[in-house]
N, C-alpha and C positions, 0 to 999 in steps of 0.2 A: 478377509473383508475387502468387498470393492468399491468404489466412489462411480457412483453416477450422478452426471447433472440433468437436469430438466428444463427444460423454457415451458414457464407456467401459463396458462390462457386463461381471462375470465375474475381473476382476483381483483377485488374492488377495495380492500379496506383492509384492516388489522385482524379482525374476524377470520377473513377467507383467508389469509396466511398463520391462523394459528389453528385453524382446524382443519389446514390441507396435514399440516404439521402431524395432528393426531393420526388425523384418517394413514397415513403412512404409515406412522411408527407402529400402527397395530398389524402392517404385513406380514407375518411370518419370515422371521430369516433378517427384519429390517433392526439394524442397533442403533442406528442415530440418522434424522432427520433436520435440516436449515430449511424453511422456505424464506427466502427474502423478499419482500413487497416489493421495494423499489426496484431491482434488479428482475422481477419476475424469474425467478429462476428458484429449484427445489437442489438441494444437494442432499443424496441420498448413501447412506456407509450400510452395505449390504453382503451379507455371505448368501450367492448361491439363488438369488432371486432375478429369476428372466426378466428382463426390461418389459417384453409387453404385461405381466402381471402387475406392474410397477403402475406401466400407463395408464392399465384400467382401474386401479383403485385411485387412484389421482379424476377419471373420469368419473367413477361412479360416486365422487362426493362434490363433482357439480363442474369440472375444471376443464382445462384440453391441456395436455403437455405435448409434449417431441421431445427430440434428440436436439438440441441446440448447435447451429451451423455461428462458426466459430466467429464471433465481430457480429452477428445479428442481432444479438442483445441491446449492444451499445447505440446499432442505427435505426433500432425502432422506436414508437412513440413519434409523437410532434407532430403526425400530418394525419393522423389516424380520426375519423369522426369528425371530420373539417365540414364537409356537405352538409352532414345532417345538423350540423350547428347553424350552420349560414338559416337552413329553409329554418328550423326552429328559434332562430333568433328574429326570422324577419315575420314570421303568424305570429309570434309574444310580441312586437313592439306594438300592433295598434290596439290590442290587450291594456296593454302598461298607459299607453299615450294617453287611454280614454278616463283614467285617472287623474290625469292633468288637464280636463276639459273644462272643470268649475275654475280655474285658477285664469281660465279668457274669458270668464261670463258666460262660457257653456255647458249646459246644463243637462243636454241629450248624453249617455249613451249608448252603446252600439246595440242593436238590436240582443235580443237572447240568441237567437238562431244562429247572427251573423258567431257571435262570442263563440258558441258550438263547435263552430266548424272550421272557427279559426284554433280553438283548444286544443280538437279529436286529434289532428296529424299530429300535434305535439306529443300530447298523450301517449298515444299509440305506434307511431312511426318514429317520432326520434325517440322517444322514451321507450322502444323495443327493448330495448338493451337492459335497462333496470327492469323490466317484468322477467326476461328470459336469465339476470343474473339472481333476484328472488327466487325463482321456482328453482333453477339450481342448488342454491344453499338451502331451502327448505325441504328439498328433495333429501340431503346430504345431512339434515334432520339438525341444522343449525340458523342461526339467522346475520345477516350481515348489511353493508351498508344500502344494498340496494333494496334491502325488506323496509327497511325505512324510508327511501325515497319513493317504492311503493305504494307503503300503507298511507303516507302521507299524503300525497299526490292523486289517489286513485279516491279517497275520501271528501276533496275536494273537489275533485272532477265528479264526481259521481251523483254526489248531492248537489249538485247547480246543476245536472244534467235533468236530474229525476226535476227540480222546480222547472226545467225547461218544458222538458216534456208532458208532466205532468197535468191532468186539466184540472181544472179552480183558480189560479192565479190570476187573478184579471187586472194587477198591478204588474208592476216590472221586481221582481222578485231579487233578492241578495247573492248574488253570484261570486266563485270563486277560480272562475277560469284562468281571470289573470296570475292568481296564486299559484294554482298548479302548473300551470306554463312558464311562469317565469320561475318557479322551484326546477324545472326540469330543464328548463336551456342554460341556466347558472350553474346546475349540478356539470354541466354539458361542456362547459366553458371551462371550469373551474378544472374538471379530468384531463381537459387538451391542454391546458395552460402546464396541470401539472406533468403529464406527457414531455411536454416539448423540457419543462424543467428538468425533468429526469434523462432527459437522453441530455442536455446540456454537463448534465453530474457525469457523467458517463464518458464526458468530450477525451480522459486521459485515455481510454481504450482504444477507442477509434484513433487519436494520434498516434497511440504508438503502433495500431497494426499498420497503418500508413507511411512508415518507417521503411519495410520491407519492400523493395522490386518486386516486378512480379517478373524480370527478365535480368538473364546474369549473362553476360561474355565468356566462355569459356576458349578457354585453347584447348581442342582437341587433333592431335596430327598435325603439326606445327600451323593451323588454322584456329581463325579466332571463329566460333559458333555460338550463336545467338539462341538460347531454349530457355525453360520457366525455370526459375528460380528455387522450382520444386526439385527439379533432376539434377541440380549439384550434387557431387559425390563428394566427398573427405577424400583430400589430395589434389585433388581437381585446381588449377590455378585458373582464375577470374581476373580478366584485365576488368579495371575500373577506370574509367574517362575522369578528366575534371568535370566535375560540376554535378558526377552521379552519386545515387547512393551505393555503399555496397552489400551487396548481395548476402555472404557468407561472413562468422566467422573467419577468421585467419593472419596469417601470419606476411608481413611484407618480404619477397623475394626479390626485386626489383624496383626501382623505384621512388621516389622519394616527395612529399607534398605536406600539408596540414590537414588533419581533418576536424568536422565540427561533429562532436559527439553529444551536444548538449541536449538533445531531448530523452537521450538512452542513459549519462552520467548526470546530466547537470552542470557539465562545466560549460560556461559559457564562450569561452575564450577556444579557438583553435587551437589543436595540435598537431606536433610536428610528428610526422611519420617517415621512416626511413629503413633499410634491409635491417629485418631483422624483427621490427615491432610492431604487438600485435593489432588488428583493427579490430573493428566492432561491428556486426552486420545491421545496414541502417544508419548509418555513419555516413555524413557527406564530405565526399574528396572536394580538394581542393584546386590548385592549379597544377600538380603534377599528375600524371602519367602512375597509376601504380599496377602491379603483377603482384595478387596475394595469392598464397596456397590455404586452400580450406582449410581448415581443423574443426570448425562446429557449424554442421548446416541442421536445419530443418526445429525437430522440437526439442534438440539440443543447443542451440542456438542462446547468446546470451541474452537476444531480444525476446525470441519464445519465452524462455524462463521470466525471463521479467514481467511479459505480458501474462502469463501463468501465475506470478505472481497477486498483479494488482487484482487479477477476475477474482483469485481465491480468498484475498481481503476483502474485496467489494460485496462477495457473495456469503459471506460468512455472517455472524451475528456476534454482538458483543453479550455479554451478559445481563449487561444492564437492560438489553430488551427481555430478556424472562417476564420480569414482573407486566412490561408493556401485553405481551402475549397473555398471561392470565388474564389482567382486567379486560382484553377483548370478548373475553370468551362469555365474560356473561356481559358485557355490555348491550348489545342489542334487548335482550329480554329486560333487563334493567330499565334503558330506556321504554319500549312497550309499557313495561309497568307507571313509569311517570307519566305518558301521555294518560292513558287510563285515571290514573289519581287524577289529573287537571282537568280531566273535563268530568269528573266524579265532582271534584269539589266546585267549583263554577256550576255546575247545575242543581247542589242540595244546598250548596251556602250562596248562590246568587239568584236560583232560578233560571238562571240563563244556558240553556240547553246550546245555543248557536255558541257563546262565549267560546261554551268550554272542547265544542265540537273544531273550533280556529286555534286556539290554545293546544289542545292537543295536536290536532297538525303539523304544528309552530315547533312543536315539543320533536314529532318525529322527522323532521325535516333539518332543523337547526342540528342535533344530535349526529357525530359520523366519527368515527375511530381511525378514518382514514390520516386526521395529523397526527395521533400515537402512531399510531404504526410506521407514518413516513417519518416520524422525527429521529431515529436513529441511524437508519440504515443510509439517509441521503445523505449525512455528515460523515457517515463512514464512506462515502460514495468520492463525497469530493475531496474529503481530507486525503484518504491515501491516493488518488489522483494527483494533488499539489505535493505531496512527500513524493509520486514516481517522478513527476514534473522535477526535481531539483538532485535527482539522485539518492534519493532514502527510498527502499523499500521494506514495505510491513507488511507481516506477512499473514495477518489476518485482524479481524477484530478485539480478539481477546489479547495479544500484542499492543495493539490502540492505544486499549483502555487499561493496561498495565504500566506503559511506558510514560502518563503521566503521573503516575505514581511512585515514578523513582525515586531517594533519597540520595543513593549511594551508588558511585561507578568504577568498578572495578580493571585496572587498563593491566593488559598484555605489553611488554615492552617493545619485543621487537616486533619491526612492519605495521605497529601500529599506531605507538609514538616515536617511534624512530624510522627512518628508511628500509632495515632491514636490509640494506646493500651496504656492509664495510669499506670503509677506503681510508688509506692509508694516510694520515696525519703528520708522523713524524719520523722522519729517519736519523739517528745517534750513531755518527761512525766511530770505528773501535779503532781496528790497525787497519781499516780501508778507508774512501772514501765515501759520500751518499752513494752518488751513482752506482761504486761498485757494489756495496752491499744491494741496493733494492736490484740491479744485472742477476747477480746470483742467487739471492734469495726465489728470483723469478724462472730461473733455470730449475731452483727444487720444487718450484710449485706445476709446474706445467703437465696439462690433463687433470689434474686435481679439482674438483667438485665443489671445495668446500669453499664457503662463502669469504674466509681468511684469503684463500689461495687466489679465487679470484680478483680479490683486493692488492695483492702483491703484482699479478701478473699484468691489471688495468691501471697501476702506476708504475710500472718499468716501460707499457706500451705509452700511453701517455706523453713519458719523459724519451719515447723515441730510441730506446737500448737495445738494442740488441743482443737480445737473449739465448746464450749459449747453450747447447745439448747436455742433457745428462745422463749418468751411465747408473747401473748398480742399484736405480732410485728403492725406496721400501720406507712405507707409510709406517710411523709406531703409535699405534693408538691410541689416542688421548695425550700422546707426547708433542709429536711433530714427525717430520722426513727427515732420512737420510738420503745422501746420494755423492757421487762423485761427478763434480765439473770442476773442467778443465784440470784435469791430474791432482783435485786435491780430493780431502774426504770432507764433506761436511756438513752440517747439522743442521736445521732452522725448528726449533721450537719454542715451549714453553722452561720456566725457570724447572719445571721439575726434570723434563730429559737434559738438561744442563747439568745439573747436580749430580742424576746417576749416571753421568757419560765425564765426569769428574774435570768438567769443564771449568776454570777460574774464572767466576765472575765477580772478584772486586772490582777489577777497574770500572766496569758501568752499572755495578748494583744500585750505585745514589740516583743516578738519573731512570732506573729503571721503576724502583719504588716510586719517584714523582710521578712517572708518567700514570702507575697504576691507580696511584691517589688521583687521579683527573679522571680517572673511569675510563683509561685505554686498553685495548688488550699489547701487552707488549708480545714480541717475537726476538727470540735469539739466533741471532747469527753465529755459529763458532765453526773453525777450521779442527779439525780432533790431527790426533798425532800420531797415532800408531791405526793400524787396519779394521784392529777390534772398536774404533769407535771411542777411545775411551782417552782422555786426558786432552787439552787446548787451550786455546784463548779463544777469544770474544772478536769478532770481525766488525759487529755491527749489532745495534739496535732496530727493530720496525715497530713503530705504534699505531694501533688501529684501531676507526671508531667510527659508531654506526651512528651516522649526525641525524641528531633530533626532525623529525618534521616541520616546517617555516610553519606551520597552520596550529602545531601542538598546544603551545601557550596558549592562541586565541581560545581554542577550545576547552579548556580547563580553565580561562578566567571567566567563557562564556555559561561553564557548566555551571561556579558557583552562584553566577547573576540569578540562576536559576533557582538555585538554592540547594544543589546536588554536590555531595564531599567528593573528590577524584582520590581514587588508593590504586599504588603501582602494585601489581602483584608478578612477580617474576622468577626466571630460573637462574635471572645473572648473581655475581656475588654482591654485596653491599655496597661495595664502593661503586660499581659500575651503575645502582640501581640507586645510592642517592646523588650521586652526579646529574642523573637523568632527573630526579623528582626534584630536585632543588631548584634545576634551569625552567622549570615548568610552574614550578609552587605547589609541588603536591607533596602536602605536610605528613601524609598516610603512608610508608614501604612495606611490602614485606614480601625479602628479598630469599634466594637461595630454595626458591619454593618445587621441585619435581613436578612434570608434566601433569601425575596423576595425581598428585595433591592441590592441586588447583580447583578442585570441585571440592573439596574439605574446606579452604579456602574460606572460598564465596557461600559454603554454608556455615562459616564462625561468622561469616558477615549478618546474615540471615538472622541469626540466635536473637541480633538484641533487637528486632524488631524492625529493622532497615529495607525499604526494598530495593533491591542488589541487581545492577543491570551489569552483565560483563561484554569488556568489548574484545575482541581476538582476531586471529586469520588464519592460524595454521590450525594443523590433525590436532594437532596437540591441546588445542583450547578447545577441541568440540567438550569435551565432560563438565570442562567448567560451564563453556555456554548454554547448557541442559539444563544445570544446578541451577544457574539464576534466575531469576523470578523475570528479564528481561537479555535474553542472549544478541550482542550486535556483533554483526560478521563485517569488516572491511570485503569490498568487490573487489579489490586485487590478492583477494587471502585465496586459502582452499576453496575447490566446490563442498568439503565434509564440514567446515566451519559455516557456510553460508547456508546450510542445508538444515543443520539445528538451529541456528540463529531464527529470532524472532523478526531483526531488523535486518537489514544491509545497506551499507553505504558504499554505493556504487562506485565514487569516483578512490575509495581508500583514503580519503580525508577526514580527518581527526575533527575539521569544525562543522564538518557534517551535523556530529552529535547534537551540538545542543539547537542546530533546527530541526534534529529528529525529536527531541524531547519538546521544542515549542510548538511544533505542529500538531503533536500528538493533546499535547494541554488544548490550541485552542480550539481541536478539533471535540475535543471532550467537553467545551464549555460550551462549542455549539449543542452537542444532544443534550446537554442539561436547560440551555436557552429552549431548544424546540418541547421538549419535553413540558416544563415549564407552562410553556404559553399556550400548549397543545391542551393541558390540564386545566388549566385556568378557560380557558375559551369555552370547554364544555362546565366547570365551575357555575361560570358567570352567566352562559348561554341557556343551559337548560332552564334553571329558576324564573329568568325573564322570558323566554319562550311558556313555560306553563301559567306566568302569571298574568299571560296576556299583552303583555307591553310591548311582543315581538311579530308581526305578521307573518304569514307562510311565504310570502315573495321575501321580506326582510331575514328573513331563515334559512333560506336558501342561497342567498346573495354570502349569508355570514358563514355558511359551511363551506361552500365554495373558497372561500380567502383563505379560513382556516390552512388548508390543505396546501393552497399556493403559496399565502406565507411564511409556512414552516420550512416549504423546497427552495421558497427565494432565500431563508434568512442561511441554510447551508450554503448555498450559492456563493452568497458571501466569502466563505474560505476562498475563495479561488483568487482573490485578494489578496492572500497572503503571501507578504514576504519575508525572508529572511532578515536580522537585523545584520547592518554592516556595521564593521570596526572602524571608527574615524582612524 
């Protein structure tokens, strides 16, 4: 199966996106179909179907698509239909004005003729656009919002035309010009308005593709060369000036300054950068001078992906629009049928033919599915826009509308609520001193990989020691090293290679048990006595421990404000796993847990009815983050943990979480507010529209709002803040 996108032409309402939807999915070859209104865009999951077949069923049910040129999406809309508004707003206004002529003591108005001619252009020239998107959808053997601004409009016009023209009338006859004109420049208004709203929803795309140079410095041939930002290679070093952004991915070789990452993480505050750490492409330097070497250009890039990100939330659908899509599909004929019924009963139960001929108007004009339909997808638009905005990325809408439904948050220990970087806490000298123990300890660790090792080696360097060579060295698995420095033999591990290397450890057994009850990892130091490794004493103690994250607690007091339980779920042993849950308050462990049982896990969680988000960052969490009903990957974890993950927290901050959980709620309370009032509007609209109490210009003006403010009340989110901890 493959994924193509679309940029959709011509879609007016809720209608035209839920029967571009059909007309697809009945292609051959086609398994699943998104069209999103607001977005104008169709995502199409297809084995084995040529794009232009694609194009023409998308055409032949009334539409225009293309290939989508990448950031067009987000910068169109807002200036589109501007002319034709200005010339159709300024023929409506002496329409409207001659309304307000008895209210000076004047009693004339405007000729029939003049009325005509001031109508026609409306009608016909700016109202092009609703005849030519009618005849499309009725083509395409459906009906949508511009069948209604049609029928309505054209029934108005039509019958003040025919009394114009008409001869017998030798009075000044009941005319409805100003009704259909001003129905048609409000419809006109109310489309641009919403235009310009939807590319405003849109603002986080465009910001972030605006991140990206489109010009990188390279050194090529000890010469700095200036080309696009396209033809960066992996490996390539890019001088970056103060004050630019940069270009690639990479890693600092030279160099040293702060950078502001905060429209790509969220942190607001600079960082400090220096040989060795890695930047962010898109990232603005600061006052130094840096020399980075690529490692991620182009659409591996951590900004592509991110930007890849937000389009594929923005473009996606939550569920909760399903039902919005049914009631589209017969809404138009639904409505049809109520005009009909009111001007049925107005002319058997009133006699009034004219009544019920304004009534029904009222009826097709007032009526427009365009606020269901915009009411989901704009809130999805701007909510995951303010979550890229802060460093939470979502990774679609079904994600969204999950992640306010959490109960229960399942945490990963290490890198997640802890640093995941060991460092050494305590050194217990035996028959040496500190220094000497953590000197040689750091002689048996060197070249060693492992995250102990590099904790011994980053506090001998540290303390400024100089660490002596070793001979003979050999790694015992799951034990610890041997090796010989400086002419002796000796050992650094755990209490089990102690034991079967028949090493004496009374003298620091009391202090070594303490330290394990704190949730350290202790390391043995012993000198052995014979060649074979076997019999010694105790040199030294090292304890080590992977300190909690300063942001942890906020975040697990912040989860329960929420009203979500926090449970440690882990591979350490007990003691090291309620050390860590006690300093945090998380009353839930369960400790001692295997890589691959972790998806068992979080589905005992599951059983009693919970919904189960887990948060992780290594290979290792991906199975769990599958299993839950809501997977969050930290942005300094794996790419294979952020790749299942539903969520990502860009900057690797724990308090990320619960404004990933509040944005998701109030982004969920807006489609239930728009939804709401979008329901209600046509509730309350239609009944008074058939029962006369609503004019065709007063119907037009109220469909119009509708639509704008359902996209202003999304709008809103963009408000939102995080709360701060006094």
């Amino acid at each position: 199966m493959e994924t193509t996108d679309l940029a959709i032409t011509g879609m007016t309402c809720a209608a035209c996106s839920a029967r571009l939807e059909k007309v697809l999915a009945r292609v051959p070859g086609v398994a699943a179909v998104q069209v999103n209104l607001a977005t104008e865009t169709a995502r199409i999951e297809a084995g084995g179907v040529p794009l232009p077949d694609l194009i023409a069923a998308v055409e032949r049910a009334g539409f225009g698509a293309k290939v989508p040129v990448a950031g067009a999406g987000a910068d169109s809309g807002g200036g589109s239909g501007l002319p034709a508004l200005i010339l159709a707003a300024a023929l409506t206004l002496p329409l409207v004005a001659q309304m307000a002529f008895p209210l000076f003591g004047v009693q004339t108005m405007l000729p029939p003729l003049v009325q005509l001619a001031l109508a026609a252009p409306v009608q016909f020239w700016a109202g092009a656009r609703f005849y030519a998107g009618a005849w499309a959808s009725l083509r395409g053997g459906a009906g949508n919002m511009d069948v209604l601004v049609v029928l309505g409009t054209s029934a108005a016009f039509g019958l003040s035309a025919w009394r114009v023209l008409a001869p017998g009338h030798g009075h000044m006859p009941e005319l409805y010009f100003e009704g259909a004109a001003t129905v048609i420049t409000l419809v006109m208004l109310g489309k641009w308005l919403e235009a310009r709203a939807k590319r405003s929803a849109a603002a986080a795309i465009r910001a972030l593709m605006s991140l990206r140079p489109d010009v990188a410095r390279v050194e090529r041939e000890g010469e700095i060369v200036e080309m696009s930002a396209d033809l960066v290679t992996l490996g390539d070093v890019v001088v970056v000036r103060p004050g630019e952004r940069c270009p690639v991915d990479g890693t600092v070789i030279d160099g040293a300054s702060e950078v502001d990452e905060s429209l790509i993480t969220g942190e607001s505050l600079p960082v400090g950068k220096a040989v060795g750490d890695p930047v962010t492409g898109g990232a603005v330097n600061g006052q130094g001078l840096l020399r980075v070497r690529a490692t991620a250009v182009g659409a591996g890039s951590t900004l592509a992906r991110v930007i890849r990100l937000v389009e594929n939330a923005q473009a996606s659908k939550a569920p909760v629009q399903r039902l919005v899509d049914r009631v589209s599909e017969v809404f138009v004929p639904s409505v049809v049928f109520v005009a009909v019924l009111g001007f049925c009963g107005w002319w058997f139960l009133h006699g009034d033919a004219e009544g019920g001929f304004v009534a029904a108007v009222s009826v097709l004009v007032v009526a427009c599915p365009c606020a269901l339909g915009l009411a989901t997808p704009t809130a999805i638009m701007v909510g995951t826009g303010v979550a890229a905005r802060h460093g939470i990325l979502i990774k679609d809408a079904l994600a969204l509308e999950m992640t306010h439904r959490v109960t229960t948050v399942a945490f990963d220990k290490t890198g997640t609520l802890t640093e995941g970087r060991p460092v050494v806490c305590d050194i217990v000298p035996g028959r040496c001193d500190a220094a000497t123990v953590i000197r040689l300890a750091a002689a048996l660790q060197q070249g060693s990989e492992h995250p102990l090792a590099r904790a011994v080696v980053a506090r001998a360097g540290a303390d400024g020691l100089a660490v002596p060579p070793a001979s003979a060295s050999r790694a015992i698995p799951g034990r610890g090293t041997a090796a010989v420095v400086e002419g002796r033999a000796l050992l650094l591990g755990n209490e089990r290679l102690m034991e079967e290397s028949d090493v004496d450890l009374s003298s620091r057994a009391a202090e070594a048990h303490a330290l394990e009850a704190a949730a350290k990892t202790v390391m043995w130091l012993a000198a052995v006595n014979d060649e074979g490794g076997r019999g010694g004493s105790v040199l030294g103690l090292i304890a080590v421990t992977d300190p909690v994250k300063a942001t942890a607690r906020a975040a697990i007091d912040g989860l329960r404000e929420l009203g979500v339980e926090p449970v440690l779920v882990t591979g350490d042993n007990r003691f090291v796993a309620r050390a860590v849950a006690d300093a945090l308050g998380i009353r839930r462990v369960v400790a001692g847990v295997a890589p691959e049982d972790k998806a068992a896990e979080i589905a005992a969680l599951k059983i009693g009815g919970d919904v189960v988000a887990m948060v992780g960052d290594g290979v290792n969490d991906a199975p769990a983050l599958a299993a839950a009903d809501v997977g969050v990957a930290m942005g300094t974890g794996t790419d294979v943990a952020m790749q299942v993950a539903a969520v990502t927290l860009m900057r690797g901050d724990p308090a990320l979480l619960p404004q990933a959980f509040a944005i998701s709620r109030v982004t969920y309370d807006k489609i239930r507010q728009n939804l709401f009032w979008a329901t209600v509007y046509n509730v309350v609209a239609l009944p008074l529209a058939a029962s006369g109490m609503l004019s065709p210009a007063i119907a037009g003006a109220a469909m119009a709002f509708s639509s704008v403010s359902v996209v202003s009340n999304s709008l809103l989110l963009k408000r939102w803040r995080p709360r701060r901890k006094a």
